[in-house]
RODO-2510 file (C-alpha; in nm, 4 decimals, decimal comma):
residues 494
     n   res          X          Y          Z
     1     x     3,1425    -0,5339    -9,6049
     2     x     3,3823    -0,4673    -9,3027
     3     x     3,0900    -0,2320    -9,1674
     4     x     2,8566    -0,5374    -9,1726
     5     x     3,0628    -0,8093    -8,9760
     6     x     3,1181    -0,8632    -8,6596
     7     x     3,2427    -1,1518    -8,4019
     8     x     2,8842    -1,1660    -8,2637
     9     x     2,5443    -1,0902    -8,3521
    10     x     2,3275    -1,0603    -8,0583
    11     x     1,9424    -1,0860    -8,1286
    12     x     1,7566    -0,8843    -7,9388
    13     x     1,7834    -0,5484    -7,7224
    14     x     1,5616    -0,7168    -7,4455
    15     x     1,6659    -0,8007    -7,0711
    16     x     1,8611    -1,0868    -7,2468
    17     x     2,0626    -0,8614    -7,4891
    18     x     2,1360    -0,5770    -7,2775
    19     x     2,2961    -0,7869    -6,9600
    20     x     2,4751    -1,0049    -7,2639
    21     x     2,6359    -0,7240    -7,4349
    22     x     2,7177    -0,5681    -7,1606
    23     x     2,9428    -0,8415    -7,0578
    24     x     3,0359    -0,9311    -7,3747
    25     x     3,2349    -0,6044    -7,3877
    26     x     3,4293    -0,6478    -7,0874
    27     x     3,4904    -1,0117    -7,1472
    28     x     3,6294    -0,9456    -7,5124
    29     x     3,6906    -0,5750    -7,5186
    30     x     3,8585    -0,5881    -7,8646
    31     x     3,5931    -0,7796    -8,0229
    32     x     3,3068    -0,6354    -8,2317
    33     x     2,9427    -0,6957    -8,1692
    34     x     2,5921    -0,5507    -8,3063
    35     x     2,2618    -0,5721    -8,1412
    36     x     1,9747    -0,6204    -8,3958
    37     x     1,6428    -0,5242    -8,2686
    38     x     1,3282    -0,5815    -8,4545
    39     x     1,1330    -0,2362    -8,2499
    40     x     1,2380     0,0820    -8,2344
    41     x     1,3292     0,0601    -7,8458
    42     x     1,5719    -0,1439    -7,5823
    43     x     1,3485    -0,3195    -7,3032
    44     x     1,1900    -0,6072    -7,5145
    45     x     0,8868    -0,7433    -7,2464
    46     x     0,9386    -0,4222    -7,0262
    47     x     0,8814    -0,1443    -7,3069
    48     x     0,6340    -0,3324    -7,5024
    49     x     0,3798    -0,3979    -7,2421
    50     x     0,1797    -0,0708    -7,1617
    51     x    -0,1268    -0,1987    -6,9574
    52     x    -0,2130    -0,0253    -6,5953
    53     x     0,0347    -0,2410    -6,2832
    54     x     0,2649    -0,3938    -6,5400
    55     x     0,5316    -0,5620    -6,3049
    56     x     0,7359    -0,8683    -6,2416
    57     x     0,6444    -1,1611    -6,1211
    58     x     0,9840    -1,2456    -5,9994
    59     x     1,1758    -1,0587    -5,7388
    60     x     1,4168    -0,7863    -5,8916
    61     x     1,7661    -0,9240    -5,6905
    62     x     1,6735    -1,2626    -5,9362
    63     x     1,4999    -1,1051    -6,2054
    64     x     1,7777    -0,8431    -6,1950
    65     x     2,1477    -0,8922    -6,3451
    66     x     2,4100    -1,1164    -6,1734
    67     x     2,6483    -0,8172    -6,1818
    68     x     2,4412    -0,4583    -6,1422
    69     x     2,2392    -0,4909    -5,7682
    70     x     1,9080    -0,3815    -5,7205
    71     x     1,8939    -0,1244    -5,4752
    72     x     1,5158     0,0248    -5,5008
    73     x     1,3609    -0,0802    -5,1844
    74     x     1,0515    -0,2658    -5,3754
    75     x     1,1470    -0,6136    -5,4558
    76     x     0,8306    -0,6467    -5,6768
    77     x     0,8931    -0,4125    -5,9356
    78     x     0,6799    -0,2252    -6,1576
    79     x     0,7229    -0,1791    -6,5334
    80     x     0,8846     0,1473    -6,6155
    81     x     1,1346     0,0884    -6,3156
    82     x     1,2609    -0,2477    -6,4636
    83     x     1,2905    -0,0759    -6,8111
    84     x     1,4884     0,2415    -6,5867
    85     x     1,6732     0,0183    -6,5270
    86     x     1,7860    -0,2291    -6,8082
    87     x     1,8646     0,1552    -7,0262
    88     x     2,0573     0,2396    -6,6903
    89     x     2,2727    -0,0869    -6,7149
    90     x     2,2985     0,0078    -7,1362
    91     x     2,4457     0,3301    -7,0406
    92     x     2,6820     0,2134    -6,7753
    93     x     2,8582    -0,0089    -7,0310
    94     x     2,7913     0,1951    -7,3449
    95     x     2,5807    -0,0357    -7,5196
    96     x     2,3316     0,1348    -7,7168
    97     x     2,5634     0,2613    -7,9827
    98     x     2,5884    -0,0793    -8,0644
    99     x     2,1855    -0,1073    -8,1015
   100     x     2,0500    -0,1438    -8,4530
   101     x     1,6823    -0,0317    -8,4308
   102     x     1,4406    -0,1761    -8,6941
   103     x     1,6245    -0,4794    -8,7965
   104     x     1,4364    -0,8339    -8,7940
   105     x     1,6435    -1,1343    -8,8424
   106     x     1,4266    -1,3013    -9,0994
   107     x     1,7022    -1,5889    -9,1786
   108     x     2,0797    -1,6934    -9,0534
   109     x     2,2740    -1,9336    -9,2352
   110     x     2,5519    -2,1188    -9,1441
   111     x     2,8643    -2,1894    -9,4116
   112     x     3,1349    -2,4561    -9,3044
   113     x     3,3622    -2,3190    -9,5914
   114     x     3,3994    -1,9806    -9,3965
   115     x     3,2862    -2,0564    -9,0547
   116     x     3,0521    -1,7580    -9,0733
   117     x     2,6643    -1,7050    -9,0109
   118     x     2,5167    -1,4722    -9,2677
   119     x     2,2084    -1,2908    -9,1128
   120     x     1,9186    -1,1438    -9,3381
   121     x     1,8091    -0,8485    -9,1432
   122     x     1,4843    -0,6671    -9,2884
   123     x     1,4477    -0,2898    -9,2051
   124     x     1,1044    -0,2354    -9,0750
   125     x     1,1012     0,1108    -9,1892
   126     x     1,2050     0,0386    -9,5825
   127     x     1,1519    -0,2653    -9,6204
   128     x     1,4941    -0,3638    -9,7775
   129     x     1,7019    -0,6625    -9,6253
   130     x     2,0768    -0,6209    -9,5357
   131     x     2,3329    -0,9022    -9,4800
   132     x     2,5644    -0,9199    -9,1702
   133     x     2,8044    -1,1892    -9,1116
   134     x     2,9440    -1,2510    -8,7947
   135     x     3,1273    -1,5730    -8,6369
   136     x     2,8853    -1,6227    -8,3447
   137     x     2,5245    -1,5741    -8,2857
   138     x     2,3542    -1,5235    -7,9453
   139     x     1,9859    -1,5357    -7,9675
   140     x     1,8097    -1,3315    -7,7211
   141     x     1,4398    -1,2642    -7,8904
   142     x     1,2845    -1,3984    -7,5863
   143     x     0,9684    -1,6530    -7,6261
   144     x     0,6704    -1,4915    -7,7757
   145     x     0,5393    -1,3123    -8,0471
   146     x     0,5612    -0,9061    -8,0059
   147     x     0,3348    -0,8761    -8,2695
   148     x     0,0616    -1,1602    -8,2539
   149     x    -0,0557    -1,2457    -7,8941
   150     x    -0,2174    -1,5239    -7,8248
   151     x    -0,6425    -1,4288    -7,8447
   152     x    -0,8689    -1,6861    -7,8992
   153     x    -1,2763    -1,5837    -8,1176
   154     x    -1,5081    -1,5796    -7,8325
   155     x    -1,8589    -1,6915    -7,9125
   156     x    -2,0901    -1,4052    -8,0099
   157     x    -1,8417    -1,1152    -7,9817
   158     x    -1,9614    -0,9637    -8,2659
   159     x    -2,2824    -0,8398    -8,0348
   160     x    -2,0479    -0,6983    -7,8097
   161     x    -2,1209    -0,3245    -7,8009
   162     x    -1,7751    -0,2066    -7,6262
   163     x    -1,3817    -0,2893    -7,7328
   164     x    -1,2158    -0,5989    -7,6453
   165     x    -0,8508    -0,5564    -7,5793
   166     x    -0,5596    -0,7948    -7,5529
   167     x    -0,2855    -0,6311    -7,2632
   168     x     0,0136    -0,6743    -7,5121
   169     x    -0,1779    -0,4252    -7,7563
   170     x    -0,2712    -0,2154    -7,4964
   171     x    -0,4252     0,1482    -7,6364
   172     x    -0,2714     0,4394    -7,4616
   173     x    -0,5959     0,6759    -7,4650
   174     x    -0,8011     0,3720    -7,3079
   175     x    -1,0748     0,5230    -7,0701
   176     x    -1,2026     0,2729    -6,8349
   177     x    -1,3049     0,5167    -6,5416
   178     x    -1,6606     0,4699    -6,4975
   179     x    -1,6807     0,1862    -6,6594
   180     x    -1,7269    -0,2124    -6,6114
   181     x    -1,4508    -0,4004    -6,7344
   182     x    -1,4274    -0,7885    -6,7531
   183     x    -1,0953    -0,9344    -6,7661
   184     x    -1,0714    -1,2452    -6,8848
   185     x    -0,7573    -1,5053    -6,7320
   186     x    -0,6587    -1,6123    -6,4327
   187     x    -0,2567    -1,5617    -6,5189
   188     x     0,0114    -1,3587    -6,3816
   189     x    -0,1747    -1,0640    -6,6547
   190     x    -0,5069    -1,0881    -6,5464
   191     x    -0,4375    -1,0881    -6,1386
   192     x    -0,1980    -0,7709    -6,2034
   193     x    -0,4164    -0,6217    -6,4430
   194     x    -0,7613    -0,6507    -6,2903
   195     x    -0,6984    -0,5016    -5,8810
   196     x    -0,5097    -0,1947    -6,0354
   197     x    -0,7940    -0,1124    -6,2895
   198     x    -1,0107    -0,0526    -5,9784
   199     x    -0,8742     0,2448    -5,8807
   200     x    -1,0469     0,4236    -6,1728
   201     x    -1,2933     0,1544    -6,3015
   202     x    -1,6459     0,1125    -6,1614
   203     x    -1,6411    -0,2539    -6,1023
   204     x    -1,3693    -0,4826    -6,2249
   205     x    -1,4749    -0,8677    -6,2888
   206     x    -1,2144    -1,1351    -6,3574
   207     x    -1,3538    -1,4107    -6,5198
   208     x    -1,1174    -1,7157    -6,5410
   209     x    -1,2724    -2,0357    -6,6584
   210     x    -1,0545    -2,2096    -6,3919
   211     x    -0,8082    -2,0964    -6,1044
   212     x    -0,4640    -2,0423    -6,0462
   213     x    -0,2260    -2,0876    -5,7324
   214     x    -0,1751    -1,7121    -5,5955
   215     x     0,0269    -1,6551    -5,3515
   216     x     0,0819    -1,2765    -5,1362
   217     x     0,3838    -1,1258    -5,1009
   218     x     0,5444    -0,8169    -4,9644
   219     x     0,6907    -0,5600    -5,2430
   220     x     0,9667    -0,4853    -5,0322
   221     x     1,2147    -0,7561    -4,9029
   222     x     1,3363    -0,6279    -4,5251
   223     x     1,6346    -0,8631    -4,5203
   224     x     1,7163    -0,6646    -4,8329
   225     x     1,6876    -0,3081    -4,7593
   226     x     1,8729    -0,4068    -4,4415
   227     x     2,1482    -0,5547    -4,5581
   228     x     2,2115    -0,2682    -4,7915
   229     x     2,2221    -0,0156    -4,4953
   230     x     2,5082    -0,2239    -4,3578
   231     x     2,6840    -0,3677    -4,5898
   232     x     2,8870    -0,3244    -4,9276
   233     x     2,5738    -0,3364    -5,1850
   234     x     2,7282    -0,6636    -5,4252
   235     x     2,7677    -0,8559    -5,0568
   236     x     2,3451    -0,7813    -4,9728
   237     x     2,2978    -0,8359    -5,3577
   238     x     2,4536    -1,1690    -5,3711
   239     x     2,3020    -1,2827    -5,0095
   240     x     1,9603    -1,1863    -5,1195
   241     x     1,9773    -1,3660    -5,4619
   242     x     2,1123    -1,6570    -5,3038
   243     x     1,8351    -1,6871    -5,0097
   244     x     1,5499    -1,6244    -5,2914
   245     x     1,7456    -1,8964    -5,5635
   246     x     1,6985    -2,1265    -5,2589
   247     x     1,3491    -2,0613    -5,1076
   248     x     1,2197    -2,0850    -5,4629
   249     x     1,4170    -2,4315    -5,5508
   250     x     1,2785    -2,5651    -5,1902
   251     x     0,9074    -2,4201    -5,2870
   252     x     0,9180    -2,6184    -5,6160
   253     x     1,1485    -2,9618    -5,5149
   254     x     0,8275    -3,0302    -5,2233
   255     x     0,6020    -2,8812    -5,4605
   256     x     0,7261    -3,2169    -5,7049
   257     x     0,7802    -3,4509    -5,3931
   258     x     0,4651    -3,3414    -5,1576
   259     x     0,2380    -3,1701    -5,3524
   260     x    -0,0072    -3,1519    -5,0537
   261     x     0,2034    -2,9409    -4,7988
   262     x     0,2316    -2,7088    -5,0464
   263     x    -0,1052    -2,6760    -5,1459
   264     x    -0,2004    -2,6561    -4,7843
   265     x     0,0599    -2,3801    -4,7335
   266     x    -0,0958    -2,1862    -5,0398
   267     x    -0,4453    -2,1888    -4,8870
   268     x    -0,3784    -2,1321    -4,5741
   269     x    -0,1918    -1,7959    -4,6967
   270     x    -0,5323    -1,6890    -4,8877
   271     x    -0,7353    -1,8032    -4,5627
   272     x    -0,5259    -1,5581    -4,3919
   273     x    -0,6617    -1,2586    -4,6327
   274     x    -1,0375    -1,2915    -4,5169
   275     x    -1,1647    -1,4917    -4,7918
   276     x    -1,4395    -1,7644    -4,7251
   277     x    -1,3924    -2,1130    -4,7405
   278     x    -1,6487    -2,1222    -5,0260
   279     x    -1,5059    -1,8523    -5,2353
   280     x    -1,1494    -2,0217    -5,1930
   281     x    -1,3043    -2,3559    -5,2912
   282     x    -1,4508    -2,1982    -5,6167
   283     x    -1,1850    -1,9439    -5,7071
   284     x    -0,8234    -2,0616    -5,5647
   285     x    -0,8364    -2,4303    -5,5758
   286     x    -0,6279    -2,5150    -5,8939
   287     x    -0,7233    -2,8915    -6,0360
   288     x    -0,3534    -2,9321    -6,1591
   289     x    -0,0559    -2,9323    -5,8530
   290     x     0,1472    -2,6121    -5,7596
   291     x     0,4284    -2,5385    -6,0149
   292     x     0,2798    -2,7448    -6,2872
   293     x     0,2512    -2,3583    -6,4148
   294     x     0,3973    -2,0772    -6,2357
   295     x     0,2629    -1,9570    -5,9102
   296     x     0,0633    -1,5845    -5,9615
   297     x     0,1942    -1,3476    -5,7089
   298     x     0,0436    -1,0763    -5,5381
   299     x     0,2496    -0,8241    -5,4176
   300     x     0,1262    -0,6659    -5,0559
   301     x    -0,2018    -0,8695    -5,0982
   302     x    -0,3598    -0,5468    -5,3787
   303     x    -0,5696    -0,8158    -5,5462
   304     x    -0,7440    -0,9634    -5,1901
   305     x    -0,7743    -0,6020    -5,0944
   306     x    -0,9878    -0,5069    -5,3765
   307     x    -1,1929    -0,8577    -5,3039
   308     x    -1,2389    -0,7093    -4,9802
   309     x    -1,3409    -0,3924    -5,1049
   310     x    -1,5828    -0,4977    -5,3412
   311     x    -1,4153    -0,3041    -5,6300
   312     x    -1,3393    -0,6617    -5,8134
   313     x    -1,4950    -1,0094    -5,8069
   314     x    -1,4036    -1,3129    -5,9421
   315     x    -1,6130    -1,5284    -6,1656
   316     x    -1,5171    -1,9026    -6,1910
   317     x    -1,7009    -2,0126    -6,5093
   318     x    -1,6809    -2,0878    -6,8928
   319     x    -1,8279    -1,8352    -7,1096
   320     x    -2,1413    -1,9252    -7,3275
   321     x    -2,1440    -1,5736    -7,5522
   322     x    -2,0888    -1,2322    -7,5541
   323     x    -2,3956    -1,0296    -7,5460
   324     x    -2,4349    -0,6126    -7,6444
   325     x    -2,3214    -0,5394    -7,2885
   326     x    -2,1278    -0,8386    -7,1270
   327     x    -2,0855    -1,1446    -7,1390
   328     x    -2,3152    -1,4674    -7,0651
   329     x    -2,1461    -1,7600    -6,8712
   330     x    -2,2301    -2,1246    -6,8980
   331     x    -2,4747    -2,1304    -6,5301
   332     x    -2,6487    -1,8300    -6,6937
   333     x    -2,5579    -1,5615    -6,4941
   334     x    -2,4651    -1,2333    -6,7711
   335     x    -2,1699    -0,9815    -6,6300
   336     x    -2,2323    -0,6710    -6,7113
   337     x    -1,9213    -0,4933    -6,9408
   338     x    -1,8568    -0,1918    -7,1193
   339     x    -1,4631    -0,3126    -7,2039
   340     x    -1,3539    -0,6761    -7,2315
   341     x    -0,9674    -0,7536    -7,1402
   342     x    -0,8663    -1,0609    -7,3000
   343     x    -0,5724    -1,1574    -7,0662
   344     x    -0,5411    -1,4807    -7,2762
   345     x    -0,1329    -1,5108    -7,2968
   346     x     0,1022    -1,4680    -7,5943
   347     x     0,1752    -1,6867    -7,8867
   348     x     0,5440    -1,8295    -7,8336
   349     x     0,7896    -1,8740    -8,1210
   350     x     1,0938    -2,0745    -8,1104
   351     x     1,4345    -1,8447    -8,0597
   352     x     1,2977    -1,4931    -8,2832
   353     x     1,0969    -1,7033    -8,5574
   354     x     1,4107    -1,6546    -8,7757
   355     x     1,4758    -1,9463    -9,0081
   356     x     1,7677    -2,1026    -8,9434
   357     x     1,9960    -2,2947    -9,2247
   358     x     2,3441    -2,5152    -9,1764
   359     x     2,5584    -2,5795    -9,4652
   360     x     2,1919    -2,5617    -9,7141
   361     x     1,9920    -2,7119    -9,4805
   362     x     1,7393    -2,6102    -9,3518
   363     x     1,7095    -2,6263    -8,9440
   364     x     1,3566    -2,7729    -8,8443
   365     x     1,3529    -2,7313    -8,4417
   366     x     1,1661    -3,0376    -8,3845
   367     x     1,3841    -3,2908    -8,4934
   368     x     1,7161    -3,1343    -8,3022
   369     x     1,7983    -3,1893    -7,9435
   370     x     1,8308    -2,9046    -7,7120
   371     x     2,2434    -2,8849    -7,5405
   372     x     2,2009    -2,7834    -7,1917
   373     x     1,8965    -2,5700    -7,2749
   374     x     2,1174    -2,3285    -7,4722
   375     x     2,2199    -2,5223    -7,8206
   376     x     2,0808    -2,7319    -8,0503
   377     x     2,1953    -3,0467    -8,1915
   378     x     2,4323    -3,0105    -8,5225
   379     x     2,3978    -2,6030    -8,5283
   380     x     2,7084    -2,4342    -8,4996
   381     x     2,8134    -2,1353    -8,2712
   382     x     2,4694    -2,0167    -8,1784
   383     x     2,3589    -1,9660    -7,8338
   384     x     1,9739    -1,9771    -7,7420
   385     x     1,8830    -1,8178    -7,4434
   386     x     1,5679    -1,9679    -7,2652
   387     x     1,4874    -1,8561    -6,8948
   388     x     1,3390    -2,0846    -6,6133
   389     x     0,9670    -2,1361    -6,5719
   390     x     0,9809    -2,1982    -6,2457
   391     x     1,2393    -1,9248    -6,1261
   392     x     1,3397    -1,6003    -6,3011
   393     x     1,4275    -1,5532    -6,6385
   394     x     1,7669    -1,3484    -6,5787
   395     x     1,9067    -1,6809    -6,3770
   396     x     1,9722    -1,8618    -6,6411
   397     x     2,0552    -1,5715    -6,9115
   398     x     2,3636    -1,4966    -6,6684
   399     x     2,4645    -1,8461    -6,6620
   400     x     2,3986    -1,8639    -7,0785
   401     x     2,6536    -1,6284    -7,1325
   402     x     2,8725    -1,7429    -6,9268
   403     x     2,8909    -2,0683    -7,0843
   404     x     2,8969    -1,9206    -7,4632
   405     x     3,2233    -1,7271    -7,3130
   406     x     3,4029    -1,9747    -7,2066
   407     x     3,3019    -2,1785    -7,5263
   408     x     3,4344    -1,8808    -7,7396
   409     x     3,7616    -1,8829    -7,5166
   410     x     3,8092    -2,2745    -7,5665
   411     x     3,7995    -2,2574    -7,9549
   412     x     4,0362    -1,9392    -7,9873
   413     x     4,2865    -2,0751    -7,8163
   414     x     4,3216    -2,3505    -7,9986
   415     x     4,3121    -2,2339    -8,3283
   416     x     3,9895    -2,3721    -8,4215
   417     x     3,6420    -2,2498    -8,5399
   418     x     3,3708    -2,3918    -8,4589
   419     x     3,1766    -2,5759    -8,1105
   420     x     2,8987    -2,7691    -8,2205
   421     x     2,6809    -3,0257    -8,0064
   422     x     2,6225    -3,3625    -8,1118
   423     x     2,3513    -3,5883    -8,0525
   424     x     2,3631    -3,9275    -7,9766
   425     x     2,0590    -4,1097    -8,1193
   426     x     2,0366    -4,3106    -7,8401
   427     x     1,9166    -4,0916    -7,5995
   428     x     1,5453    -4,0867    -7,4921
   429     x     1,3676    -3,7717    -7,6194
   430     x     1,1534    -3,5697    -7,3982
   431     x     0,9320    -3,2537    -7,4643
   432     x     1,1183    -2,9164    -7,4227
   433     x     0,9311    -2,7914    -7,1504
   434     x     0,7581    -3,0079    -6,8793
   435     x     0,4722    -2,7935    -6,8320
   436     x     0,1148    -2,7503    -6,8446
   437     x     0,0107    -2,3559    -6,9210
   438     x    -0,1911    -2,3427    -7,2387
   439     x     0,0409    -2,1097    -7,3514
   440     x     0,3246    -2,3442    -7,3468
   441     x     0,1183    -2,6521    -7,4673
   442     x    -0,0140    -2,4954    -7,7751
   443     x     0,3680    -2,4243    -7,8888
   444     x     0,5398    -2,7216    -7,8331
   445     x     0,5538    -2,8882    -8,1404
   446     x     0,7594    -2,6189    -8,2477
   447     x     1,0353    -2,6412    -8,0099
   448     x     1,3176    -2,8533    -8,0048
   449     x     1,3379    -3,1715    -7,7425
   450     x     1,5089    -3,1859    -7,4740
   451     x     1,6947    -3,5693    -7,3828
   452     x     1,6472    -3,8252    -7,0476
   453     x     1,9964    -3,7455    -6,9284
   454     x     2,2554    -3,4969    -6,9053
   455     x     2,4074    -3,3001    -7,1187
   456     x     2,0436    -3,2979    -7,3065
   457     x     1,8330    -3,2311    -7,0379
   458     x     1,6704    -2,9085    -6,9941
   459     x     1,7639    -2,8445    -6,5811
   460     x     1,4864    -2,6154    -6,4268
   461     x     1,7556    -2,5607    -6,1109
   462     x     1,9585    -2,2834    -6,1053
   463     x     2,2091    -2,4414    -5,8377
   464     x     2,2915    -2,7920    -6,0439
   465     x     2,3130    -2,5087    -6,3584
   466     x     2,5138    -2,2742    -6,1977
   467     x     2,7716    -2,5784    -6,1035
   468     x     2,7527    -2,7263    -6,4230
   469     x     2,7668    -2,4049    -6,6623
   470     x     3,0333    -2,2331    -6,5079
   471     x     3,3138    -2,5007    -6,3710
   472     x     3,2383    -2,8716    -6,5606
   473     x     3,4542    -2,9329    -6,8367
   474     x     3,3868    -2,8328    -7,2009
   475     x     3,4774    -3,1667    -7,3379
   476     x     3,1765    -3,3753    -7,2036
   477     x     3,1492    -3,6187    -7,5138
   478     x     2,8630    -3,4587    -7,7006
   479     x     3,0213    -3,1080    -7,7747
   480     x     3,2213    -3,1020    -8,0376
   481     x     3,5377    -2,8730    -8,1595
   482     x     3,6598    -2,8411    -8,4974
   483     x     3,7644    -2,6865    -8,7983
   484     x     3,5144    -2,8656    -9,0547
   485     x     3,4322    -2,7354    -9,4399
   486     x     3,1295    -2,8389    -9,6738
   487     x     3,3393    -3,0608    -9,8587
   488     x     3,4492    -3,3099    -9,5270
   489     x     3,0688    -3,3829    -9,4751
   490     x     3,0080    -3,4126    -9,9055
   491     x     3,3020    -3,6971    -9,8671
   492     x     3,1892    -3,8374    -9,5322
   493     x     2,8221    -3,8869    -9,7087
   494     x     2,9540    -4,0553    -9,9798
***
């Protein structure tokens, strides 16, 4: 049994996991943890996806860990460079050993009587489900499905002559020189994915059936690589995350507060890249105000450039049918295709999908409260960790563990077992996430909600977090710390 228990069960060998653990280690350095990972690799989003200019959306010195600096000189990072460099950051603090490979966390269930979690963890290999306890959960499985993306049945596809791919099950042998491809989305996938298919690709179309906010960006941040030339490289780390925390934060408080300027400042940066008035009209005119979803960026302008090249165009439209080679749109104009991409965005599931029970009950997500983003209502020592929508995931992941830490710290001193949150019924409920991507919309019924006020709302600002996770007091009125058993609530019911 002793071989299966640990203090904490991290879920999840992701960008989440790997920072976590590696922290976790130095914070508690006699305390045992495990990893469980459902694939057979570390990386979670950055060794799963395999399609051609996988990168970031976010800049790398907020995207990258609070306490290991970037120091490439691109900002905008590709794939395999972010996934160099979360294995880089699990060798530096020796946390692979600690890596179970193959394990899903199918179930995790809570007992008062022992103040323990017991995890079902099914081996994808055999089949066959082990049991690990452990005292504390953190659940880093990210948002999404890794095996089900999101891809809606097209009209007519079954005339389609060529494949039709979805970029999270991206074949390896894919051949698309030569070809016409169609991608369809107007995301942060499909305006990666379609300018760096042109370089072998005969024509690339994206067809989005309406438009996004994209904005141009230099890969490389000056301020950055000069900083690091002249100063100690955690100083030009820290300045740089700082000045991008804040430019962001400004971008999306007047974003809320004056919609227009910003959508002013957003066209006037795609005016600047040759494009006509007409074509920005059709293509780059959003219905829906900037950050109501996340901006689409464009690092060094590649996607204008192959506008201007004539190796892509854009097609603003609603498809009618597929047809044997392309697709029809609704004003009847057919684009030609020999592969479709269906850039249509992932299916998200609620902290891993794992079914969660307290004390034989089980835990349905809609009816509990979210704590601060990272706890639910009435569920014991687990720690969700849920990024930012409008900033970079990693943000909030190094204040999450932070928190849990001191949490963990709190309890042990004084003897007790347990930190749970507790809701008071008369706060207003709210959706999780205030949001409008289809992606999100689609899933929210299965998330918890989030309250009007403080501690239960979900903050999307990494200052008022960073104040409020790391130095306001533990005892806030709604988290509680004890030493309960099964048999307090059976007499409190009754």
């Amino acid at each position: 049994m002793a071989e299966n228990h640990f203090d904490l069960v991290i879920v999840g060998a992701g960008l989440s996991g790997i920072g976590t653990a590696s922290q976790f280690s130095k914070e508690f350095p006699r305390k045992t943890y495990t990893i469980l990972e459902q694939r057979d690799e570390m990386g979670g989003t950055w060794s799963l996806f395999k399609y051609p200019g996988i990168r970031s959306d976010s800049d790398m010195h907020t995207l990258g860990y609070r306490f290991k600096p970037w120091t490439s000189a691109k900002a905008i990072a590709d794939g395999p460079s972010i996934l160099d460099y979360v294995r880089e950051t699990a060798r530096e603090h020796d946390v692979e050993r600690h890596i179970r490979y193959g394990k899903k966390v199918e179930r995790a269930e809570w007992d008062s009587d022992t103040a323990l979690w017991t995890l079902d963890a099914r081996d994808a290999a055999t089949n066959e489900v082990t049991q690990i306890t452990c005292r504390y959960i953190f659940c880093c499985a990210g948002y999404f499905s890794y095996d089900t993306p999101y891809r809606p049945d097209f009209p007519g596809e079954e005339n389609f002559k060529g494949p039709i791919i979805h970029p999270q099950l991206w074949p390896e042998d894919l051949d698309y020189a030569g070809k016409n491809v169609v991608v369809i989305g107007s995301g942060a996938t499909a305006v990666t994915l379609a300018p760096a298919m042109t370089d072998k690709a005969a024509h690339v179309t994206m067809l989005q059936r309406s438009p996004t906010y994209v904005v141009s960006r230099p890969a490389e941040d000056k301020l950055a690589n000069f900083l690091r030339r002249h100063l100690p490289a955690m100083w030009a780390y820290g300045i740089v995350r700082w000045k991008n925390v804040l430019l962001v934060l400004a971008s999306f408080q007047l974003s809320r507060r004056r919609p227009g300027i910003v959508k002013a400042a957003l066209r006037k940066g795609i005016e600047k890249e040759e494009i006509s008035k007409s074509e920005i009209d059709k293509h780059f005119t959003p219905t829906y105000n900037p950050w109501d979803q996340r901006l689409c960026l464009v690092p060094d302008g590649d996607l204008f450039e192959a506008l201007r090249a004539k190796k892509m165009s854009i097609v603003t439209d609603h498809i009618e049918t597929f047809t044997e080679n392309g697709i029809k749109v609704k004003s009847g104009e057919e684009i030609p295709a020999d592969i479709v991409i269906s850039a249509t965005g992932l299916t998200l599931v609620p902290f891993g999908g794992m079914t969660v029970v307290v004390d034989d009950e089980v835990v349905e997500y809609p009816k509990h409260m979210a704590y601060k983003g990272i706890m639910l209502s009435d569920v014991p020592n687990m720690v969700l960790f849920f990024g930012y929508t409008n900033a970079s995931w990693t943000l909030k992941v190094d204040l999450t563990y932070a928190y849990a830490f001191r949490l963990i710290k709190h309890i042990e001193r004084a003897g007790l077992r347990q930190f749970t949150p507790r809701f008071d019924p008369s706060v207003e409920e709210a959706p999780f996430l205030d949001f409008s991507s289809g992606y999100v919309i689609r899933a929210l019924d299965k998330y918890p909600k989030q309250g009007a006020t403080q501690p239960w709302r979900l903050s999307m600002n990494y200052a008022i977090d960073a104040f409020m996770l790391r130095f306001t007091k533990l005892e806030d009125g709604a988290m509680e710390f004890s030493n309960p058993k099964r048999s307090d609530k059976r007499s409190a019911a009754a």
